[in-house]
Every structure is written in C-alpha cells, then in structure tokens.
DOMARPA-216270 format. One record per atom (N, C-alpha, C, CB): residue number from 1; z, y, x. Coordinates in pm, whole numbers. Glycine has a CB too. Layout:
<lodrens>
+-----+--------+--------+--------+
: seq :      w :      v :      u :
+-----+--------+--------+--------+
: NUM :      Z :      Y :      X :
...
+-----+--------+--------+--------+
</lodrens>
This chain:
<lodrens>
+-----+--------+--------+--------+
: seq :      w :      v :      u :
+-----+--------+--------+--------+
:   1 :   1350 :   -649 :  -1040 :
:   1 :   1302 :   -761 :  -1118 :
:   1 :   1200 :   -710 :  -1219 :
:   1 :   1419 :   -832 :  -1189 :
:   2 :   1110 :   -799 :  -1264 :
:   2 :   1001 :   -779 :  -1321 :
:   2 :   1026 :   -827 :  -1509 :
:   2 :    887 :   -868 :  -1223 :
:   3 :    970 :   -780 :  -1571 :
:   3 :   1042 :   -835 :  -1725 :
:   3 :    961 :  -1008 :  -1731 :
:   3 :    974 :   -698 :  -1908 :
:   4 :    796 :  -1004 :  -1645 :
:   4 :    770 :  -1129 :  -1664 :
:   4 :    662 :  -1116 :  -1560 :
:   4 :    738 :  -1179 :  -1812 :
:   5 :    613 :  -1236 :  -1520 :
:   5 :    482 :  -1222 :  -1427 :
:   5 :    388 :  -1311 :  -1461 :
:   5 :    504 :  -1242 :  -1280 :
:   6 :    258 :  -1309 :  -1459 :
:   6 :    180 :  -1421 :  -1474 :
:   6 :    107 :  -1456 :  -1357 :
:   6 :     96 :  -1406 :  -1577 :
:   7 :    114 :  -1606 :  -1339 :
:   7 :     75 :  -1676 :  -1217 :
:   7 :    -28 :  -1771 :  -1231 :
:   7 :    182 :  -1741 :  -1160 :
:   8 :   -140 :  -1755 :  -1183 :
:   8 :   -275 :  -1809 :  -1224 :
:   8 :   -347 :  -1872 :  -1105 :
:   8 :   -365 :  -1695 :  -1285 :
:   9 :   -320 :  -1991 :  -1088 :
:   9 :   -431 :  -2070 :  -1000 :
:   9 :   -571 :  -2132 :  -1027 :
:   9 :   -373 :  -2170 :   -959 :
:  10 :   -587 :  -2209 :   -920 :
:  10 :   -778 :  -2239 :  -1018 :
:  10 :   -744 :  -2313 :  -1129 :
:  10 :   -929 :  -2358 :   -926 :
:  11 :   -651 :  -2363 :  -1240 :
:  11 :   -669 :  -2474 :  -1278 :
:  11 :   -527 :  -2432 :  -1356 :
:  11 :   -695 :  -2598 :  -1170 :
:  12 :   -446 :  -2353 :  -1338 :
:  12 :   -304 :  -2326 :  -1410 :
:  12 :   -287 :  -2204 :  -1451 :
:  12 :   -186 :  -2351 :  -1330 :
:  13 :   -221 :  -2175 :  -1533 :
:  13 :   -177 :  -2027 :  -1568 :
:  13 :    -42 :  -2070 :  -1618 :
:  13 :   -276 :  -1935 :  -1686 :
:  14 :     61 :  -1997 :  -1526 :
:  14 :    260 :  -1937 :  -1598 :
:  14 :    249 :  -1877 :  -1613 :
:  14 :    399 :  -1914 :  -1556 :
:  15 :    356 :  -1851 :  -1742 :
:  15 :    417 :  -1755 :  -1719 :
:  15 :    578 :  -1747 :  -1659 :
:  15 :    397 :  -1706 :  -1825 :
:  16 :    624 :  -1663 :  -1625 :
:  16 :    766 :  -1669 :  -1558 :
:  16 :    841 :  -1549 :  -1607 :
:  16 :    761 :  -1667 :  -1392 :
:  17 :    928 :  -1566 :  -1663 :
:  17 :   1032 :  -1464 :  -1729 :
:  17 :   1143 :  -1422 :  -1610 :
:  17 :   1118 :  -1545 :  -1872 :
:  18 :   1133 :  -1247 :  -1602 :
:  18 :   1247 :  -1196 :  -1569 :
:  18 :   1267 :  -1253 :  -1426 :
:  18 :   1355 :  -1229 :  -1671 :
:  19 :   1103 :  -1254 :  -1305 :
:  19 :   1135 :  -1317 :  -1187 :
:  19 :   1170 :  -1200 :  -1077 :
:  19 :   1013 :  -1412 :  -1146 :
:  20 :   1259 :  -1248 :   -953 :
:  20 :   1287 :  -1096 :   -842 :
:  20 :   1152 :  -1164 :   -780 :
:  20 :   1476 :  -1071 :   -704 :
:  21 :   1085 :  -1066 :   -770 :
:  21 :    981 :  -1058 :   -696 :
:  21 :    955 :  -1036 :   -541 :
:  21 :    934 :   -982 :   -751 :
:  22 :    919 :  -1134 :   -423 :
:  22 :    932 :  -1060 :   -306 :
:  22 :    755 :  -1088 :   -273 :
:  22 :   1068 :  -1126 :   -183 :
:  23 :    711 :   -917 :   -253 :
:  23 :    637 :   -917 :   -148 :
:  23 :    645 :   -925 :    -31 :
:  23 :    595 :   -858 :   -148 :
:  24 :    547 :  -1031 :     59 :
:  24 :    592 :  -1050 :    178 :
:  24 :    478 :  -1056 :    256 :
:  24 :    674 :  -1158 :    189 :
:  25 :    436 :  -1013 :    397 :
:  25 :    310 :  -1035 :    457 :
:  25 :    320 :  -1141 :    562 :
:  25 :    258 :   -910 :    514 :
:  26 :    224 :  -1239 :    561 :
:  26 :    163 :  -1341 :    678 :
:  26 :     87 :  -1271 :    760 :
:  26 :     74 :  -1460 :    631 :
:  27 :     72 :  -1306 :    892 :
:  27 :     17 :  -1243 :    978 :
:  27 :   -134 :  -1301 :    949 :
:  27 :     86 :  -1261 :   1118 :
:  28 :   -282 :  -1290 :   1010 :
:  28 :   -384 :  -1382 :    950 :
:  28 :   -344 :  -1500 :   1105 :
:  28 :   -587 :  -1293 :    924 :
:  29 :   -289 :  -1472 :   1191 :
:  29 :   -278 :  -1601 :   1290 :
:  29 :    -82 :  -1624 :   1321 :
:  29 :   -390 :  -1552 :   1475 :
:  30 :   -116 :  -1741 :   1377 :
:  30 :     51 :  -1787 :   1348 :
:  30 :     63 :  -1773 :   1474 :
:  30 :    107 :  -1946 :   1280 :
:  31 :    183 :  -1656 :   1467 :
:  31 :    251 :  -1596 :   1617 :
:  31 :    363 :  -1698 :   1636 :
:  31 :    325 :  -1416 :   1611 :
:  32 :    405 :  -1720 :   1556 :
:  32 :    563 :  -1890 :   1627 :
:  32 :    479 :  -2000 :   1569 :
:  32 :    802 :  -1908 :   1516 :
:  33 :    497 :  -2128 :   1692 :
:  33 :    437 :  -2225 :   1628 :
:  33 :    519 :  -2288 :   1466 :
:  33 :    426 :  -2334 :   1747 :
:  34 :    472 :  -2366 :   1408 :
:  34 :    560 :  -2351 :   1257 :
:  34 :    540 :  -2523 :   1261 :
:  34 :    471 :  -2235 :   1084 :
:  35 :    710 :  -2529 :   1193 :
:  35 :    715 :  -2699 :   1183 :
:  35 :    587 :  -2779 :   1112 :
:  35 :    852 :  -2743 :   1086 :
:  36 :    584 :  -2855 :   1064 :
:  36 :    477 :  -2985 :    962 :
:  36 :    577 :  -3117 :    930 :
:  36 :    308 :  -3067 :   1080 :
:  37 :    516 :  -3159 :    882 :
:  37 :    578 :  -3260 :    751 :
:  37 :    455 :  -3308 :    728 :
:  37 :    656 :  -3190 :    598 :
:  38 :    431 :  -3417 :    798 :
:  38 :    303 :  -3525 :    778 :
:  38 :    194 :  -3447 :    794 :
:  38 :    289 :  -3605 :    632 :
:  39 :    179 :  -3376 :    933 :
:  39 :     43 :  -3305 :    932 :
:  39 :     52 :  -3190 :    869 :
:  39 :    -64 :  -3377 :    870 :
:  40 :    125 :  -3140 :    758 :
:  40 :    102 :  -2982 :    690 :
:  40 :    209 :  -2932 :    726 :
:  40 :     83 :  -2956 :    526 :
:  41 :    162 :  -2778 :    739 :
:  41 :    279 :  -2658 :    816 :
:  41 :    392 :  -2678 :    664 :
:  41 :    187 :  -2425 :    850 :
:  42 :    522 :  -2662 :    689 :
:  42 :    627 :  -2642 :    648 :
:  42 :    711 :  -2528 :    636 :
:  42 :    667 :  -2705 :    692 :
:  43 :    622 :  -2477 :    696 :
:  43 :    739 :  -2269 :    715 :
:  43 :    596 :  -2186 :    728 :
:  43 :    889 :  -2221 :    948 :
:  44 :    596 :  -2052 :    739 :
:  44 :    508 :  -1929 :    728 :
:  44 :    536 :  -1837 :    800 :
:  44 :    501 :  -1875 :    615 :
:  45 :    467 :  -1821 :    879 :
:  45 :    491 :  -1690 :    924 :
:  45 :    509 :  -1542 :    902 :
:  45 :    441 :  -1687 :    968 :
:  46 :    612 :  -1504 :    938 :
:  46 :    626 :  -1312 :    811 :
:  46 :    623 :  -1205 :    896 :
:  46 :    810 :  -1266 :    706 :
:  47 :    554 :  -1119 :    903 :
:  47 :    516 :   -989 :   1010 :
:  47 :    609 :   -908 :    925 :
:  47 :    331 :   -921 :   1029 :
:  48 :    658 :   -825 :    983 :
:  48 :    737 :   -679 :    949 :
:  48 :    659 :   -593 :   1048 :
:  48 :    924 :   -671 :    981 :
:  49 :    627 :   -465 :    957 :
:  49 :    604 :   -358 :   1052 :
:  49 :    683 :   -292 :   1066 :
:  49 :    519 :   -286 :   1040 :
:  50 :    749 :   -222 :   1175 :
:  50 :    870 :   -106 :   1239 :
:  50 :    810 :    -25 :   1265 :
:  50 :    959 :   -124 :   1357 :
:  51 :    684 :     14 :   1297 :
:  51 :    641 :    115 :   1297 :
:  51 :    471 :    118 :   1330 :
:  51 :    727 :    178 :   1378 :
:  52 :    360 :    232 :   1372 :
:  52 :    232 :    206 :   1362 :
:  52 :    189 :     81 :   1457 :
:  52 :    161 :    333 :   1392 :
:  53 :    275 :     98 :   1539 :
:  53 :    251 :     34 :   1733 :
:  53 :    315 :   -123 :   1683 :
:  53 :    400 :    148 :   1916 :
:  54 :    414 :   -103 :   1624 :
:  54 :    501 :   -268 :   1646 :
:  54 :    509 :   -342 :   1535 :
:  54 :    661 :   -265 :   1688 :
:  55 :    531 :   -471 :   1497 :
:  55 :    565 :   -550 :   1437 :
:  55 :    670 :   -666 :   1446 :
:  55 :    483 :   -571 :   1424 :
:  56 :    691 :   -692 :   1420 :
:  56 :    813 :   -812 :   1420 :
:  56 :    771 :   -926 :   1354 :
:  56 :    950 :   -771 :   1346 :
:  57 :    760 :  -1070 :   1430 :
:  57 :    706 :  -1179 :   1347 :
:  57 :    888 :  -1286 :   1321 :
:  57 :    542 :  -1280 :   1463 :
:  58 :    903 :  -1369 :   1216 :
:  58 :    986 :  -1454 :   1173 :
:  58 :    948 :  -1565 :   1103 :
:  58 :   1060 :  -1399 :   1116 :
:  59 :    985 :  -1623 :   1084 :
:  59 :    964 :  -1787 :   1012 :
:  59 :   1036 :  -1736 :    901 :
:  59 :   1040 :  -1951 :   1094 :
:  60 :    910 :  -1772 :    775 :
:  60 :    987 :  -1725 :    601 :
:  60 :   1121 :  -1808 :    614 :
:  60 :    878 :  -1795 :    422 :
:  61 :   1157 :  -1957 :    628 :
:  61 :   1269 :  -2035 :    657 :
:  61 :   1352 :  -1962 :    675 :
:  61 :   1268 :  -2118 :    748 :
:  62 :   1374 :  -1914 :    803 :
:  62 :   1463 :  -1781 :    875 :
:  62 :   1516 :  -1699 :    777 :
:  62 :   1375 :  -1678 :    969 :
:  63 :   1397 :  -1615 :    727 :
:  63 :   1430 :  -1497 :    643 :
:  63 :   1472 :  -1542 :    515 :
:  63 :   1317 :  -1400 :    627 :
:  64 :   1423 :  -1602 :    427 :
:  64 :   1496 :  -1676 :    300 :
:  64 :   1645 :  -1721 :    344 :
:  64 :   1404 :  -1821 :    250 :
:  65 :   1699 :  -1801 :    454 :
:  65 :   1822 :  -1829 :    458 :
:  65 :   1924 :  -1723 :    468 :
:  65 :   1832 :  -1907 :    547 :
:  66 :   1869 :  -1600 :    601 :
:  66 :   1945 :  -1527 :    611 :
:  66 :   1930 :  -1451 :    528 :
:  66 :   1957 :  -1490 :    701 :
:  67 :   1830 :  -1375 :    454 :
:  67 :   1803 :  -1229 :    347 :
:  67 :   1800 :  -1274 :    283 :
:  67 :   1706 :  -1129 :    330 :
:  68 :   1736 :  -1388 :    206 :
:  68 :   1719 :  -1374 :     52 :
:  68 :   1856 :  -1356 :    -32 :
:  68 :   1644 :  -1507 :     -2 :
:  69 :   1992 :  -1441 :     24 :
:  69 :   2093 :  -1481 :    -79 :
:  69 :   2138 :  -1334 :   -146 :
:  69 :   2231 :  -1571 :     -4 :
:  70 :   2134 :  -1243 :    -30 :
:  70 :   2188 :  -1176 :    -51 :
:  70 :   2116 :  -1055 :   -119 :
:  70 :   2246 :  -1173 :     39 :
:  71 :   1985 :  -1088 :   -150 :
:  71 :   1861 :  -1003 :   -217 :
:  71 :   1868 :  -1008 :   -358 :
:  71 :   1714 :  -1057 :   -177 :
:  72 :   1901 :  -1136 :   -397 :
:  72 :   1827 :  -1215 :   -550 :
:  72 :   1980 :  -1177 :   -644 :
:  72 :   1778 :  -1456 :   -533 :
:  73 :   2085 :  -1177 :   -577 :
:  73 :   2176 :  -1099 :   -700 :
:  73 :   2185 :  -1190 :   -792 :
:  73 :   2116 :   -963 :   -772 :
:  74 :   2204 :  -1222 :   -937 :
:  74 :   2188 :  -1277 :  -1044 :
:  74 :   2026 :  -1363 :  -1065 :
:  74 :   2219 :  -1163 :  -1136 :
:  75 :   1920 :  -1336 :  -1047 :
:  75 :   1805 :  -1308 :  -1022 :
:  75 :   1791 :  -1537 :  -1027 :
:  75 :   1779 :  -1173 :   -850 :
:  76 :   1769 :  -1606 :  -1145 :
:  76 :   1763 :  -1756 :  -1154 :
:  76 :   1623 :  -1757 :  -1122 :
:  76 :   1808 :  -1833 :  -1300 :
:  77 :   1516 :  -1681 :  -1056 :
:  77 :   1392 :  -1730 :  -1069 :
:  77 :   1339 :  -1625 :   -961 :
:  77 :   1326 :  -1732 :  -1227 :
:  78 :   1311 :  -1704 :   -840 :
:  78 :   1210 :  -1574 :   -746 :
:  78 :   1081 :  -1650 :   -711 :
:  78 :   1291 :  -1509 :   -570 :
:  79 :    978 :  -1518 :   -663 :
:  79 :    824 :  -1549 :   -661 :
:  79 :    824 :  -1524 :   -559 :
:  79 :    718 :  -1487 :   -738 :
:  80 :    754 :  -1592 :   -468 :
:  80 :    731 :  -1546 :   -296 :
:  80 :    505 :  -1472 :   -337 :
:  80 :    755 :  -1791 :   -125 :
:  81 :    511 :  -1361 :   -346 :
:  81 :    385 :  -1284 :   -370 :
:  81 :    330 :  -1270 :   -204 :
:  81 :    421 :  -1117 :   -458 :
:  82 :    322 :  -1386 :   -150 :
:  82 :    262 :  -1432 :      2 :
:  82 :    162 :  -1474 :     41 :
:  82 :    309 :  -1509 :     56 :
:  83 :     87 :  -1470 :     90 :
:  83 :    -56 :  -1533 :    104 :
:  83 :    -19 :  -1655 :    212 :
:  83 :   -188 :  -1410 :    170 :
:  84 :    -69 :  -1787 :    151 :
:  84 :    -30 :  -1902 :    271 :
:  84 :   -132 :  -1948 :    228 :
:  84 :    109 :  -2004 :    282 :
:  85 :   -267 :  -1908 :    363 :
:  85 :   -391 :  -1952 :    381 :
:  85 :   -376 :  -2118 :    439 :
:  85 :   -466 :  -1845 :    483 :
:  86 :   -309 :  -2156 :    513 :
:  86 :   -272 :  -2325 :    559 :
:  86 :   -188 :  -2429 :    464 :
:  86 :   -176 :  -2321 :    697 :
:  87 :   -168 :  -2369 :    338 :
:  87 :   -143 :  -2408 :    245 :
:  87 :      3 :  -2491 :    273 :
:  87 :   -260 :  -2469 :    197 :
:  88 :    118 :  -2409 :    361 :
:  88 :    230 :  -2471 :    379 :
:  88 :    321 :  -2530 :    283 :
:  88 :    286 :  -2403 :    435 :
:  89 :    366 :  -2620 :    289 :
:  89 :    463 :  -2667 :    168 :
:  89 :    607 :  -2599 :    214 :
:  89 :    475 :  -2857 :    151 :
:  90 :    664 :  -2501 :    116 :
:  90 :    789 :  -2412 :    105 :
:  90 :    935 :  -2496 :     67 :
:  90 :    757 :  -2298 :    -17 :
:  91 :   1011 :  -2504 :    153 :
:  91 :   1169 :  -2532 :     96 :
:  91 :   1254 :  -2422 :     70 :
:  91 :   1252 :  -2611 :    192 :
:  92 :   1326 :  -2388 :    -67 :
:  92 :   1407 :  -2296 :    -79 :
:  92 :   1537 :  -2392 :     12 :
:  92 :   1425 :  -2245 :   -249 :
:  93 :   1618 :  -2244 :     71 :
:  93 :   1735 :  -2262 :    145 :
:  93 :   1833 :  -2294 :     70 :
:  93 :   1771 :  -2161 :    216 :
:  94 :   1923 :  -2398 :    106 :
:  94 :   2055 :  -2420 :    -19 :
:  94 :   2114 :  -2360 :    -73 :
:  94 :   2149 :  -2467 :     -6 :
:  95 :   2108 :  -2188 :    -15 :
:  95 :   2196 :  -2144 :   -100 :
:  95 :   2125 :  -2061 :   -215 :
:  95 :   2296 :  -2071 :    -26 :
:  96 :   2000 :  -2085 :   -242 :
:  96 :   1933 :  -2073 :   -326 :
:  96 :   1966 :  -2188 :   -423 :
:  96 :   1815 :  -2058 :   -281 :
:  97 :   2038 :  -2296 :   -435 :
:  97 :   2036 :  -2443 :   -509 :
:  97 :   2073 :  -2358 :   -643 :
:  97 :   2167 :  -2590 :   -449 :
:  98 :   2017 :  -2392 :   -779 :
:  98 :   2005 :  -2356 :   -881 :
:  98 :   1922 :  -2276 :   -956 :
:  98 :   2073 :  -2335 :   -886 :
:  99 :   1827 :  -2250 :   -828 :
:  99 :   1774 :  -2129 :   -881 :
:  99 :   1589 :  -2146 :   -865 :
:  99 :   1849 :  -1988 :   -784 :
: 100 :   1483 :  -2086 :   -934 :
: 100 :   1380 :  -2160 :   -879 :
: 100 :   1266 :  -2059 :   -847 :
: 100 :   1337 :  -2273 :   -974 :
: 101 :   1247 :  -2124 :   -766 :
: 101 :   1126 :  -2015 :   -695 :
: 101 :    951 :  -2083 :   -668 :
: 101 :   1198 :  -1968 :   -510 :
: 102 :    888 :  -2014 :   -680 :
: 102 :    780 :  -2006 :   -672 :
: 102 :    677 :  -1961 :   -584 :
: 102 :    776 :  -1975 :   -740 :
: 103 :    603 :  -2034 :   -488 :
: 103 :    518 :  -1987 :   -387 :
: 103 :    381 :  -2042 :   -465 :
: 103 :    555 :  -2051 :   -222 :
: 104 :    282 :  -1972 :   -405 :
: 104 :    126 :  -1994 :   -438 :
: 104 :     97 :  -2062 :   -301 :
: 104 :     22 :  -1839 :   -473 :
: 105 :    -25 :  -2094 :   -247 :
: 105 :   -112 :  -2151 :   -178 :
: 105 :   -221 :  -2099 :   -189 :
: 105 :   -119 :  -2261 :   -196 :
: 106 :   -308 :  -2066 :    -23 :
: 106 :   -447 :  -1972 :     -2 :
: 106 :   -386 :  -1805 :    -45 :
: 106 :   -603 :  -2036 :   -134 :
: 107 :   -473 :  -1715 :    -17 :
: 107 :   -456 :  -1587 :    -99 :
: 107 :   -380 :  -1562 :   -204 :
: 107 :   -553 :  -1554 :   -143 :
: 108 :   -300 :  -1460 :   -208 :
: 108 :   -237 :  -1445 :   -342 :
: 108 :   -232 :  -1289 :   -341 :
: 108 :    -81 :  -1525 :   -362 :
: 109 :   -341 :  -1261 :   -450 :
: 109 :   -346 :  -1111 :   -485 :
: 109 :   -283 :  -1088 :   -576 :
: 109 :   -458 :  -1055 :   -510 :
: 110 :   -259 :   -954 :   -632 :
: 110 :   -179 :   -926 :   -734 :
: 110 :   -215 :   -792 :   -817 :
: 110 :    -49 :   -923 :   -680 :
: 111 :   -219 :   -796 :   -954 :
: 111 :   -311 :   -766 :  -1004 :
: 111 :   -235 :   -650 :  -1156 :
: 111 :   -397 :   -915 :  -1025 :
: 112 :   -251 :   -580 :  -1196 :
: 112 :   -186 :   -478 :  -1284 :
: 112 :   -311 :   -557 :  -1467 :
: 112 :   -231 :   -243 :  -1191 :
: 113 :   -222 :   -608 :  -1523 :
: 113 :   -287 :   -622 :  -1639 :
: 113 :   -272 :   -507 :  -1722 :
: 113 :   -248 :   -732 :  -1701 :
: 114 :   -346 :   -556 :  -1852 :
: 114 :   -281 :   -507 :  -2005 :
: 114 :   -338 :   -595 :  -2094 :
: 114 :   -316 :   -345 :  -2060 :
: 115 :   -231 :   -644 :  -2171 :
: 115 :   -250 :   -738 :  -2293 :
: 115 :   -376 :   -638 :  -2403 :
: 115 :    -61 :   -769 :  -2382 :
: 116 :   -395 :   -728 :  -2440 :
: 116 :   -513 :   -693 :  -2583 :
: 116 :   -379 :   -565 :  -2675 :
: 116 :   -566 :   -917 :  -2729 :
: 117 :   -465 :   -446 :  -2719 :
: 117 :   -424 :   -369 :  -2777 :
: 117 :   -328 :   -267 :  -2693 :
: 117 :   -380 :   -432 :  -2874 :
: 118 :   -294 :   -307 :  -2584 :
: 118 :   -194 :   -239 :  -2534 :
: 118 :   -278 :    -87 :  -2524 :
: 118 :   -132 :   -312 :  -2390 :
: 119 :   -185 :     56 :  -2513 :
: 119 :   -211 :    153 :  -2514 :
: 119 :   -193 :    256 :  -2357 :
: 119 :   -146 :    175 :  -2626 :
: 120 :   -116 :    160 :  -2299 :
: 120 :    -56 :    222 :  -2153 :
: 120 :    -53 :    128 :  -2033 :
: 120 :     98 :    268 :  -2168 :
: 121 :    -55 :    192 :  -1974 :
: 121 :    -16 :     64 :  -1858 :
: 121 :     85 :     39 :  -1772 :
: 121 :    -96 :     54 :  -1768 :
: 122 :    242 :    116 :  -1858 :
: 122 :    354 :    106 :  -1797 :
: 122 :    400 :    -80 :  -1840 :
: 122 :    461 :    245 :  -1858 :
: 123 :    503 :   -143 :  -1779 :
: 123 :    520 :   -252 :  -1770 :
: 123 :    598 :   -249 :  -1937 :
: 123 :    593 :   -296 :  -1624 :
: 124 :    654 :   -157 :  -1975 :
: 124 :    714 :   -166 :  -2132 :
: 124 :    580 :   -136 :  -2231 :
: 124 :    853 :    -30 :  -2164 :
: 125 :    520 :    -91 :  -2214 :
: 125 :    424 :   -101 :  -2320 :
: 125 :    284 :   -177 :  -2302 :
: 125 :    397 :     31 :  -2355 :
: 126 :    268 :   -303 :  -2267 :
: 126 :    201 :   -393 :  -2279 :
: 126 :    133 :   -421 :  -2153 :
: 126 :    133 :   -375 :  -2378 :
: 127 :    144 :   -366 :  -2024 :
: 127 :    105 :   -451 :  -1902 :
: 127 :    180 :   -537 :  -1829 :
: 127 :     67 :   -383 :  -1815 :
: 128 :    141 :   -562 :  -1751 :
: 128 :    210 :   -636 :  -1682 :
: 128 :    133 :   -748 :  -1576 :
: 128 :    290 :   -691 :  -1779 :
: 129 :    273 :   -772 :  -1464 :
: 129 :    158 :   -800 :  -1330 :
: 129 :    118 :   -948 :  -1289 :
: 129 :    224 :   -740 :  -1184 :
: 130 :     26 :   -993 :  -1293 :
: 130 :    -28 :  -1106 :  -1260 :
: 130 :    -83 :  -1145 :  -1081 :
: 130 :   -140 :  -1103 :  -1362 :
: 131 :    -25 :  -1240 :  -1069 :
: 131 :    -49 :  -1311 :   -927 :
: 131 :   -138 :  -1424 :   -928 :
: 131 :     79 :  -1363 :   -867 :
: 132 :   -260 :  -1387 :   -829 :
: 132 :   -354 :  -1541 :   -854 :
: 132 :   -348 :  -1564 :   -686 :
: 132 :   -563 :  -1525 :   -941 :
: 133 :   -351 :  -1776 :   -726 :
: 133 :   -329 :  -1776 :   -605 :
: 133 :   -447 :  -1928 :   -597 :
: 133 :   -146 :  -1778 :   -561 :
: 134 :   -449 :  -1990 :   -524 :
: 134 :   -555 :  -2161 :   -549 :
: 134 :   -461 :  -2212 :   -612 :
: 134 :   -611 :  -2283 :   -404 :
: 135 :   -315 :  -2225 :   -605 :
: 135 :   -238 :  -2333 :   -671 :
: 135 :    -82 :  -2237 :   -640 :
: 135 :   -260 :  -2518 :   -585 :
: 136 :    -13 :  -2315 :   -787 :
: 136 :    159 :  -2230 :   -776 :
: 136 :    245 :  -2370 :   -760 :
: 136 :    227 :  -2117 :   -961 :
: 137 :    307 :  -2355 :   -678 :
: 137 :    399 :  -2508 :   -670 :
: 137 :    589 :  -2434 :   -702 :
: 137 :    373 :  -2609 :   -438 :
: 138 :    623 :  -2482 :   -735 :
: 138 :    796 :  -2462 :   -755 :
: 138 :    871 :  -2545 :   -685 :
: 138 :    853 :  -2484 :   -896 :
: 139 :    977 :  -2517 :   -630 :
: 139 :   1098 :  -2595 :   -530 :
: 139 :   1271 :  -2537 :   -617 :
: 139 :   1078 :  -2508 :   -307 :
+-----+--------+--------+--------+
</lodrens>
C-alpha cells in the first residue's frame, strides 16, 4: 500500500489516501471477446507474462473476483493503475462491497513526484506517485 496517490485526468485531480495499488497490463488488442452494456466494453482484458515466449490473457472481471479478495487484506480503497484505451466501464466484484476502487480510462501512466521543498524522493520525505489517466471513475 501506498501512504497516498494522486490521480489526475484532463479535467480532475484526487487525491486518495492509503490506496493497495494494482498494476496491471492490457494487451493493445482484445484476445477474449469482452461483454458491453449499451454498446461499451464492460470487462478488460489482462495479459500475464510466464515467460519471454508466453503470455496468458484473462478478463480483469475474472481476476478481481478470484485474486483480488484475497490481495487487498484490510486495504478500504484500491486503484486499478491499467490502461483501458476502449474506455470500459469497471464493476468491482461483491466481495469487494465496502470498499472503493478506482479505474482511469485511455492510458494511465504513472509518474514519481515531489511536492514543493521536498529534499528526496523517497515516498516519506515528500514524493509521491501520481497516475494520469483521460478520466478516474469510482465503483
């Protein structure tokens, strides 16, 4: 977990206290076809690499139901740090209910700050990591 993150779209800036952070990779083309909900994709596609040669593709859906519960621990606030170029609309899995998470839309890079004055760039002495994305939506 991160002490805080900042999340910056064209038009918004959070902040988010104390979020578990998952980096996760989209493939750039969608290897399983992926549900929709009035025309827009509803799930994402997630590549794992196993090794130089192979990959493994899953539906984020999939992986949030089965991995996340058991990832986030205590953890009331997770960030999906994912790039969703088709701008899918995300459902957290129920057994996430209470807890809130955060996906971006288009690109989402991620970025090592430092506040004004800071002297270092460890996360305790005044940096800290920022995610920009076109837009941050919460579920």
């Amino acid at each position: 977990m991160l002490p805080g993150v900042e999340l910056v779209g064209e038009d918004q800036t959070l902040w988010v206290e104390s979020p578990l952070v998952l980096a996760l990779h989209s493939p750039d083309e969608d290897e399983i076809a992926v549900p929709r909900r009035g025309g827009v994709p509803s799930d994402i596609n997630l590549e794992f690499t196993l090794s130089a040669e192979d990959s493994a593709i899953a539906l984020l859906s999939e992986f949030l139901a089965a991995r996340v519960p058991a990832l986030v621990g205590d953890a009331r606030t997770i960030v999906l740090a994912l790039c969703n170029p088709r701008r899918a609309r995300i459902s957290k899995p129920p057994a996430l209910a209470g807890r809130r998470m955060y996906y971006g839309t288009g690109n989402v890079v991620a970025w090592l700050r430092r506040r004004p004055g800071a002297t270092d760039w460890s996360l305790g002495g005044g940096a800290f990591v920022q995610l920009e994305a076109a837009r941050w939506y919460s579920c």
